[in-house]
C-alpha positions as CSV (number, residue, x, y, z in Angstrom):
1,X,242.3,-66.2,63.6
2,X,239.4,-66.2,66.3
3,X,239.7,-63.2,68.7
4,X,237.2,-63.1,70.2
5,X,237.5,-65.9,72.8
6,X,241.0,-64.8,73.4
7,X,242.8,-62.5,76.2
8,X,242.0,-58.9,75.0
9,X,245.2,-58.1,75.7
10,X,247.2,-61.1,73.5
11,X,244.1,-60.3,71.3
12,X,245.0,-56.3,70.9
13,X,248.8,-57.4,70.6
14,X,248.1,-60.1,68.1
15,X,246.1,-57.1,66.0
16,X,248.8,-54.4,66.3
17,X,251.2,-57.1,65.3
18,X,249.2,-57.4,61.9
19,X,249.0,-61.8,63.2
20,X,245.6,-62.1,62.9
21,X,245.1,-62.1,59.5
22,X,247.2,-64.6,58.0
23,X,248.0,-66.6,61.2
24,X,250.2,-70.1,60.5
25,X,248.5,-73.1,60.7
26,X,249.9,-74.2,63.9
27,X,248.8,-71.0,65.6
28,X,245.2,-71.6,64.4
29,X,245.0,-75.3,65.2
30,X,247.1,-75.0,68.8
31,X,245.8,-71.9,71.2
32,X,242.1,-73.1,71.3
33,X,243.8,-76.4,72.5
34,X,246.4,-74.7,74.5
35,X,243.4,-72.4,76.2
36,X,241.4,-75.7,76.4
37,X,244.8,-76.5,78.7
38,X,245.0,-80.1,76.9
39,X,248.8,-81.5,76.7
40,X,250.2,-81.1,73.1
41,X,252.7,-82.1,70.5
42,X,252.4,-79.3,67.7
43,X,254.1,-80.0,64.6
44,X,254.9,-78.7,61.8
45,X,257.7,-77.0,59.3
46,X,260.8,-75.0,60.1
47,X,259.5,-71.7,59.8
48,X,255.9,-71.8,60.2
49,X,255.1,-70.3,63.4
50,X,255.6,-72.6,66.1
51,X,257.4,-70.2,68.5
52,X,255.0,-67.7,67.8
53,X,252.3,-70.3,69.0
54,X,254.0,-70.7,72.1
55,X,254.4,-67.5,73.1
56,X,250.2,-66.5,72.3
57,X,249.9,-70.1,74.3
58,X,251.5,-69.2,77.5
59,X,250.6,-65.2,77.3
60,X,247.1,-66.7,76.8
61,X,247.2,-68.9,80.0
62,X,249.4,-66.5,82.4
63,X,247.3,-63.3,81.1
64,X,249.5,-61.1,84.2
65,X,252.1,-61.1,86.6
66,X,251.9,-63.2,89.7
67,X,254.0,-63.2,92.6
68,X,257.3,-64.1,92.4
69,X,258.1,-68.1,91.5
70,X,258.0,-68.9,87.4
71,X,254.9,-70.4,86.5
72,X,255.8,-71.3,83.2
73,X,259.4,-73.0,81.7
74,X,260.0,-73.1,78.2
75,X,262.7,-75.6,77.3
76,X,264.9,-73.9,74.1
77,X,267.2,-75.6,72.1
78,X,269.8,-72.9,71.9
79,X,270.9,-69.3,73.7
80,X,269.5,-67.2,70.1
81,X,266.2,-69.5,70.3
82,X,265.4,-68.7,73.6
83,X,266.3,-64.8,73.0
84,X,263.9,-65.0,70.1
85,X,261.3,-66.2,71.8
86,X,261.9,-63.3,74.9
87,X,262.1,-61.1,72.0
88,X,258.4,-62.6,70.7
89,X,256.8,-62.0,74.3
90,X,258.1,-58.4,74.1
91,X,255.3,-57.4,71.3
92,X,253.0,-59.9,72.3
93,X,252.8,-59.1,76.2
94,X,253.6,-55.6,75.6
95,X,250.0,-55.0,76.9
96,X,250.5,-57.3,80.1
97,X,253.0,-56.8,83.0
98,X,254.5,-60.8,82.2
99,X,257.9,-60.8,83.2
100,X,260.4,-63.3,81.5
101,X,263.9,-64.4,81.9
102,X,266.7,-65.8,79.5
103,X,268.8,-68.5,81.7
104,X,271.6,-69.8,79.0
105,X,274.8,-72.0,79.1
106,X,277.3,-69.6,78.8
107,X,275.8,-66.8,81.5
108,X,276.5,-66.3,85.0
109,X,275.1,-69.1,87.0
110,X,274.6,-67.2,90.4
111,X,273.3,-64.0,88.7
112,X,270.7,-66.1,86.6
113,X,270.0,-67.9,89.7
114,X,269.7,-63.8,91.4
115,X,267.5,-62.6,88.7
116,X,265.1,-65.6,88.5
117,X,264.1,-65.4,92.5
118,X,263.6,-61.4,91.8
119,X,260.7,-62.5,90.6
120,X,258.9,-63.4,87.2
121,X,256.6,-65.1,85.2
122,X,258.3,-67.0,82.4
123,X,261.8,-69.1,82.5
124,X,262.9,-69.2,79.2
125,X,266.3,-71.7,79.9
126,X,268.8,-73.8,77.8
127,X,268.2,-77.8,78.8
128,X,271.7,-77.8,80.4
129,X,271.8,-74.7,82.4
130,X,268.4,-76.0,83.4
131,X,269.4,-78.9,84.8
132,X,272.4,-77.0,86.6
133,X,270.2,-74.2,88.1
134,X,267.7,-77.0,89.4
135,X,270.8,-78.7,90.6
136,X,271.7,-75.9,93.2
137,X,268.1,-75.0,93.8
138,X,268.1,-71.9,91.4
139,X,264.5,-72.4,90.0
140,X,261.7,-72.7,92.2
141,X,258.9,-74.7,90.9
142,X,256.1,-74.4,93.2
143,X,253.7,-72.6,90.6
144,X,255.0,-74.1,87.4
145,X,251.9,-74.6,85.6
146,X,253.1,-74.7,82.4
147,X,256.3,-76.7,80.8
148,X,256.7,-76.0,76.7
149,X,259.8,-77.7,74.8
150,X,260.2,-76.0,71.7
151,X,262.4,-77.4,68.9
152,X,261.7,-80.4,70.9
153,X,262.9,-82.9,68.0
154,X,265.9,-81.7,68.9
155,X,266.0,-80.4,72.7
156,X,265.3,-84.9,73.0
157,X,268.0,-85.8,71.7
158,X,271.7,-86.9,74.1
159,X,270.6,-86.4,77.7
160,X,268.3,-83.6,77.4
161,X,265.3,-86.2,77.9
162,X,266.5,-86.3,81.4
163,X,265.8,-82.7,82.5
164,X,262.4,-82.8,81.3
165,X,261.0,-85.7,83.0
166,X,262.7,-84.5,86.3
167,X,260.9,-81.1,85.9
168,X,257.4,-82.8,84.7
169,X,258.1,-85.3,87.9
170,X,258.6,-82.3,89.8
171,X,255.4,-80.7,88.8
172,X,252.0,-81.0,90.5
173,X,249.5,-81.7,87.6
174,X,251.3,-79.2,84.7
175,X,250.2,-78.8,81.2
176,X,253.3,-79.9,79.1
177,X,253.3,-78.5,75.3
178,X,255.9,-79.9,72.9
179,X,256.6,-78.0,69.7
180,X,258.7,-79.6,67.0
181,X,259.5,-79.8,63.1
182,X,259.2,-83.2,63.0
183,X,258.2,-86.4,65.2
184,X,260.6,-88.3,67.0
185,X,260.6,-91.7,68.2
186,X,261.5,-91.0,72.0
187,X,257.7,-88.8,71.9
188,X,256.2,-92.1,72.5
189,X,258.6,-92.3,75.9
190,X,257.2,-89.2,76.7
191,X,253.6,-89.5,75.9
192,X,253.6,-92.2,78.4
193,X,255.6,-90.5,81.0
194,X,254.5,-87.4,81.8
195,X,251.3,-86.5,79.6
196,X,247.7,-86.6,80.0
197,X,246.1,-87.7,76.9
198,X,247.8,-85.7,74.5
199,X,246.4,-84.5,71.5
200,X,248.6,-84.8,68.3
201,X,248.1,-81.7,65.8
202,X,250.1,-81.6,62.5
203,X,250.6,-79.2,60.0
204,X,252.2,-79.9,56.9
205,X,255.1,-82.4,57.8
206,X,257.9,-84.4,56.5
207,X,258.7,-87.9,57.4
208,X,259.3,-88.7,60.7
209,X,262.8,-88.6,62.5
């Protein structure tokens, strides 16, 4: 993997981490894009490094703390995915002061709603406690620059699609990054809705959904 172009501090954290020398494929072929701050479906196998991707992506584009409001959301499919990916940022952003947050289905609404006006960088949130803390005003989304959906084949699917475009309709001008194992059919609903000419970058994949 490249360094050198990178954010010396993901950079050092990617090194200490022992990432840079066998990096997925979706790593390689995504943060150059993701630093380019093109819109993105990134897809490849189960396994293969796609949450890892997102978190150099938006360590890459935040680099530091800033204020108070969330400037970027990432859309997980469960409560353990979105603790993974927390726990991902930990050795990656160990070197910055980024602050995320964990906002799941089964926590206490207010005291996620408490803790995300405290103050911090990333919101890291189930798609239905989501939609129920923007339902009571619980996220501000003045400085979101940034909306991810990882396992997004899957996050798609039921309502969830609903959530998404009222966050992306929200947004002034965001980058929007999908991540996914596989393409689905309502990614073409998407593309249409709330990208800007996304780019399309595969790695080893199945058939479609």
């Amino acid at each position: 993997m490249k360094l050198k172009k990178i954010y010396p501090k993901l950079a050092s954290a990617i090194i200490e981490a022992g990432m840079d020398t066998h990096p997925k494929a979706i790593q390689t072929l995504s943060l150059p894009k993701i630093k380019a701050g093109a819109d993105l479906f990134c897809l490849a196998p189960e396994k293969e490094g796609k949450s890892t991707a997102i978190v150099f992506g938006v360590i890459q584009q935040l680099k530091e703390a800033f204020e108070e409001a969330p400037r970027a959301i990432i859309i997980s499919s469960t409560k353990d995915k979105a603790f993974e990916l927390e726990e991902q940022f930990k050795i990656l952003g160990k070197r910055t002061n980024l602050r995320t947050f964990v906002a799941f289905d089964q926590g206490i609404i207010q005291y996620q709603k408490d803790e995300i006006y405290d103050g911090l960088d990333v919101l890291i949130c189930t798609p239905k406690r989501l939609m129920e803390l923007v339902n009571i005003n619980g996220v501000p989304m003045t400085k979101v620059k940034l909306l991810v959906v990882d396992n997004a084949e899957t996050v798609i699917k039921n309502t969830n699609h609903a959530i998404i475009y009222r966050i992306a309709d929200g947004l002034k001008n965001p980058q929007i990054l999908f991540f996914a194992s596989q393409w689905h059919k309502s990614f073409e609903t998407v593309e249409e809705r709330i990208m800007k000419n996304p780019i399309l970058l595969e790695s080893d994949l199945p058939d479609e959904l």
